[in-house]
C-alpha positions as CSV (number, residue, x, y, z in Angstrom):
1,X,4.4,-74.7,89.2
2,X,3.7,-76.2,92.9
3,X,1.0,-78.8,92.2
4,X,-1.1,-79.9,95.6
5,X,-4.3,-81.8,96.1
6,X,-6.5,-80.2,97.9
7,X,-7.7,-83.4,100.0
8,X,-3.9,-83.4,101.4
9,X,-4.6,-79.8,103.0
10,X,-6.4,-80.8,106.5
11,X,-6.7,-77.4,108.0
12,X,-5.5,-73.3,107.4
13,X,-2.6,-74.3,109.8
14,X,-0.9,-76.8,107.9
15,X,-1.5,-75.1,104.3
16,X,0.3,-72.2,106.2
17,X,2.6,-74.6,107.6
18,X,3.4,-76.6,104.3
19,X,2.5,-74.5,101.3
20,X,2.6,-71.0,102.0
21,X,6.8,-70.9,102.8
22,X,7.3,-73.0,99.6
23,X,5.0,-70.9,96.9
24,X,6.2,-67.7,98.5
25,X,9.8,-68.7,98.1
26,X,9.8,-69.3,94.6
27,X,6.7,-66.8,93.8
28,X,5.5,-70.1,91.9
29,X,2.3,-70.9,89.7
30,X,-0.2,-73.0,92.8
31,X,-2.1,-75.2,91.6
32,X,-4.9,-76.5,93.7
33,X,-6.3,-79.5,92.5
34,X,-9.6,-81.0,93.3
35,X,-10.4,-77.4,95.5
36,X,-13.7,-78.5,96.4
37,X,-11.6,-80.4,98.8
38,X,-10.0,-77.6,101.0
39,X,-11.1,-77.1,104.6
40,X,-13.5,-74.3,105.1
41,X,-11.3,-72.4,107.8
42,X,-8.9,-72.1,104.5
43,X,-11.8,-71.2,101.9
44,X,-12.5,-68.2,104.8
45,X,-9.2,-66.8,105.0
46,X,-8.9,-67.1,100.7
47,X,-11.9,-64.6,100.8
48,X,-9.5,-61.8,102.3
49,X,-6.5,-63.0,100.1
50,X,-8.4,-63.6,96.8
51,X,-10.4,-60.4,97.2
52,X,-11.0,-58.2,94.2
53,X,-8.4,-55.1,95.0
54,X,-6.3,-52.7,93.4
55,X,-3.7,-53.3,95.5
56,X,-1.8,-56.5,94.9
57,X,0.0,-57.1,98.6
58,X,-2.4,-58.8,101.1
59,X,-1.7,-59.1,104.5
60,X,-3.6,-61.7,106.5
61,X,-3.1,-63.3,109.8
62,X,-3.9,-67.1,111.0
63,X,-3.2,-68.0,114.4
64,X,-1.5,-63.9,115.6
65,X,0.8,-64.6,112.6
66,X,1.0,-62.4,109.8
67,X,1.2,-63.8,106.4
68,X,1.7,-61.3,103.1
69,X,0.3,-62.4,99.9
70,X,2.4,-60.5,97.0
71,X,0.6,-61.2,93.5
72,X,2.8,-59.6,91.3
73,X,5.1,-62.8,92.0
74,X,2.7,-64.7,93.0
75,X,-0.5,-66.5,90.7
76,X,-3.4,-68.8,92.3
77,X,-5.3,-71.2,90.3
78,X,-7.5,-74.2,91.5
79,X,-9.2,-77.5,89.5
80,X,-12.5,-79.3,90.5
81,X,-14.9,-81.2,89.0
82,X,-17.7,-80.5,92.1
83,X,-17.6,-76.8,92.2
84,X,-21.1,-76.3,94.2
85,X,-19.0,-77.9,96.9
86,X,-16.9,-74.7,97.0
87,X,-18.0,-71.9,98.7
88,X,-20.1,-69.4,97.0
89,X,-17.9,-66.0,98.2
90,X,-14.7,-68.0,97.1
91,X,-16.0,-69.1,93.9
92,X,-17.1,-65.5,93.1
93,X,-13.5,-64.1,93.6
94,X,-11.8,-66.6,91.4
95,X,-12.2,-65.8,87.6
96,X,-14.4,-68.9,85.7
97,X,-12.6,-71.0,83.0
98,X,-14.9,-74.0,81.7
99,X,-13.2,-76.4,79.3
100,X,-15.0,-77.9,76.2
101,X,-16.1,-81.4,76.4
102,X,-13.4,-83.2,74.0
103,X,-14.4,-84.2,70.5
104,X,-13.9,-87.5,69.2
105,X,-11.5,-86.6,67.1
106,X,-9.4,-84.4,69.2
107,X,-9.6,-87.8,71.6
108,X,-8.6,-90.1,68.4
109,X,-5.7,-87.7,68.2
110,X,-5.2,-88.7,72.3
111,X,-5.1,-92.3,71.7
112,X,-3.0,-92.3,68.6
113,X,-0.7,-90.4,70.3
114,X,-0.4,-92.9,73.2
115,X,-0.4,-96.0,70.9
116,X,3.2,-94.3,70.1
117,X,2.7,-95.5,66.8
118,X,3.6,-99.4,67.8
119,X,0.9,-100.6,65.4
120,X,-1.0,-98.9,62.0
121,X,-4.8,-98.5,62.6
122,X,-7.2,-99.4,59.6
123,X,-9.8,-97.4,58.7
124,X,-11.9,-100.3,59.3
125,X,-11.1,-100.2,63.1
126,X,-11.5,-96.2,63.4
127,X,-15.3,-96.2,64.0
128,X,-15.0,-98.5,66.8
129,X,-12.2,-97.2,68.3
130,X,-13.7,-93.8,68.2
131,X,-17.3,-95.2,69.5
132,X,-15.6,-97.0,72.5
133,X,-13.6,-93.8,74.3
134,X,-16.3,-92.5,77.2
135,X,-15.4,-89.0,76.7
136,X,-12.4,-88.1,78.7
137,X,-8.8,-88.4,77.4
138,X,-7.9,-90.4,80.8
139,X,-10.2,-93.3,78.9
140,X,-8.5,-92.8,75.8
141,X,-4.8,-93.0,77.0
142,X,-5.8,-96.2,79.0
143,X,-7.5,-98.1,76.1
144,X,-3.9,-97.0,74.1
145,X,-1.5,-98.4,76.5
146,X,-3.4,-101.8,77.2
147,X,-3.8,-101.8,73.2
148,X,0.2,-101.4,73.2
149,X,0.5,-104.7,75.5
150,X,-1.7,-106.3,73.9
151,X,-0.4,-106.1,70.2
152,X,3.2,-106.6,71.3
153,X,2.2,-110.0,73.0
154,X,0.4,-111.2,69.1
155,X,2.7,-109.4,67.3
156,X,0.7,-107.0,65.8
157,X,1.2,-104.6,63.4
158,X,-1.9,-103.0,62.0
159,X,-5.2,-103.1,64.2
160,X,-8.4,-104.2,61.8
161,X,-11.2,-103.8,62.8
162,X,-11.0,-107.6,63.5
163,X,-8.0,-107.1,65.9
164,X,-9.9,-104.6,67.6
165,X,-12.8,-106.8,68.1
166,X,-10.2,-109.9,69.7
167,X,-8.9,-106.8,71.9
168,X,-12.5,-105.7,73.0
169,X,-12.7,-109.3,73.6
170,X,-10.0,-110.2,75.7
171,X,-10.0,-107.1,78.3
172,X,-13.3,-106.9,78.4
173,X,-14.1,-103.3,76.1
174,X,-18.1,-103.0,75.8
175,X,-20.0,-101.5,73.0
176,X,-19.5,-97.4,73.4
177,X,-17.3,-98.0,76.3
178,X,-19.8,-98.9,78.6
179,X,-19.2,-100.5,82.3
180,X,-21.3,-103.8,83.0
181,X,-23.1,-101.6,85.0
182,X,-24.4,-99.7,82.4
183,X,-25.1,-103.2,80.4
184,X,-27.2,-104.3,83.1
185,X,-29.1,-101.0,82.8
186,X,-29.7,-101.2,79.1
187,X,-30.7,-105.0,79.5
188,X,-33.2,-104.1,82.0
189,X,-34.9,-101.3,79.6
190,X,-35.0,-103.2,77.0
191,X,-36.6,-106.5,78.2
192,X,-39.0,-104.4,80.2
193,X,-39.3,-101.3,78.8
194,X,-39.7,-97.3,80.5
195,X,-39.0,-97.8,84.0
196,X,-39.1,-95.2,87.2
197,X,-35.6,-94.9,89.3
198,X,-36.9,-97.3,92.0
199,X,-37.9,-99.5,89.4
200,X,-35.0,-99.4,87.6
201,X,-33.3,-99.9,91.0
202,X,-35.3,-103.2,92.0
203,X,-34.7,-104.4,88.8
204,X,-30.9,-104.2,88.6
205,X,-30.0,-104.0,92.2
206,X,-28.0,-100.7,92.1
207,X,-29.1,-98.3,94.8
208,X,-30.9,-95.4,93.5
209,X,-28.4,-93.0,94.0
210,X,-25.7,-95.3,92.2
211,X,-27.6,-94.8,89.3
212,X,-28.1,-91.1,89.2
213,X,-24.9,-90.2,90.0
214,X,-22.6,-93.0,87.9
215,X,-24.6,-95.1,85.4
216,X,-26.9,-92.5,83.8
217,X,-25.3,-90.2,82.7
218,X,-22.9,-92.1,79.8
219,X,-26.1,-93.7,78.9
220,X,-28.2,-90.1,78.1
221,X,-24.2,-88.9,77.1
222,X,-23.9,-91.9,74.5
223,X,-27.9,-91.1,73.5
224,X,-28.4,-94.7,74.9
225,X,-31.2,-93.4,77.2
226,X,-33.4,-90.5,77.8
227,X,-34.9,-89.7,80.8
228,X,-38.3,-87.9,81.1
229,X,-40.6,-89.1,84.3
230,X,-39.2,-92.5,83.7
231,X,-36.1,-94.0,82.3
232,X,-36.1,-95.2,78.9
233,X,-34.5,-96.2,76.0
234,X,-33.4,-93.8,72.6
235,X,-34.1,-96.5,69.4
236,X,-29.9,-96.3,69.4
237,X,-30.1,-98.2,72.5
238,X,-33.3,-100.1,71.9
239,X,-30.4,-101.2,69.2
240,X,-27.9,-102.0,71.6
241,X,-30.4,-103.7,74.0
242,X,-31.4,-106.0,71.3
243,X,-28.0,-107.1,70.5
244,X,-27.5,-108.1,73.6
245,X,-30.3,-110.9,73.9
């Protein structure tokens, strides 16, 4: 596999420059990731080299030079999180594979895993473990390895849900896994109740679009929030908000 970011590729010339010899060479697996990232002279050309054919030798050229495209050795796969920022032609020649959202206990499984078994977990301490991962198994193997400094510097050998509460504690874990950010947010519902963005926005002092695009949605995610012509709060987080007076 050749693994590149798509942000490192600044124009057609340099993928051509950079990429191109080394993929062709060892007719290797590219992966692309984040390829919302690539320039748009490169998205261009992919159209004539990710074309739908029966024939599986392209031939393009960049610059006067001509560059062959063999797919029988040769596979092409890209990762991105902000597809619409792709271009619609490109995105139509590439097949479509959506992943599942994780489960909870498939992300359990993630941060067990990582623990690499330095400590027992109670099933006292499972719930809350469980409720604290934010949905991704980047969260989950975090929380595990500062879990794994933290129980070697007390000694620890079986997490409680005690433990886990003196770990939330001291680096700072919130109810649900939520930022202070989203605190804040669920604070400012609950002591004044629905609330439009701009509201919401005076209120807490995050711009508009700060909300929209990182706060919300781990709140409507976690069924914290719900958000109709206003902002407001489920009764789960009318729960939350009240434990935070």
């Amino acid at each position: 596999m050749l693994e590149v970011n798509g942000k490192t590729i600044k124009n057609a010339t340099s993928f051509f420059e950079q990429v191109y010899p080394v993929w062709v060479e060892h007719g290797a697996f590219l992966f692309i990731d984040e390829g919302h990232n690539l320039p748009n002279d490169l998205q261009q050309i992919f159209l004539s080299v990710l074309n739908v054919d029966k024939n599986p030798v392209r031939t393009v050229e960049h610059e006067g030079v001509p560059y062959t495209f063999d797919f029988r050795n040769l596979t092409f796969c890209m990762a991105t999180t902000d597809q619409q920022k792709l271009a619609e032609p490109l995105r139509d020649r590439l097949r479509d594979i959506a992943f599942e959202e994780y489960k909870e206990n498939e992300l359990y499984d993630i941060f067990y895993d990582n623990l690499e078994y330095v400590a027992d977990i109670e099933d006292t301490a499972k719930e809350d473990i469980v409720s604290s991962f934010r949905g991704n198994p980047r969260d989950a193997v975090v929380k595990a390895d500062d879990l794994k400094t933290f129980v070697a510097a007390r000694d620890v050998k079986s997490i409680n849900k005690k433990v886990w509460g003196e770990f939330c504690d001291a680096m700072g874990v919130k109810k649900y896994g939520l930022t202070a950010s989203e605190i804040a947010i669920v604070r400012a519902l609950g002591e004044r109740g629905a609330m439009t963005l701009t509201g919401l926005s005076s209120v807490t002092g995050f711009q508009k679009g700060a909300i929209q695009k990182d706060y919300e949605a781990m709140l409507v995610k976690k069924n914290l929030m719900q958000i109709d012509t206003k902002r407001q709060l489920t009764s789960k987080g009318l729960d939350l908000a009240r434990e935070l007076r």
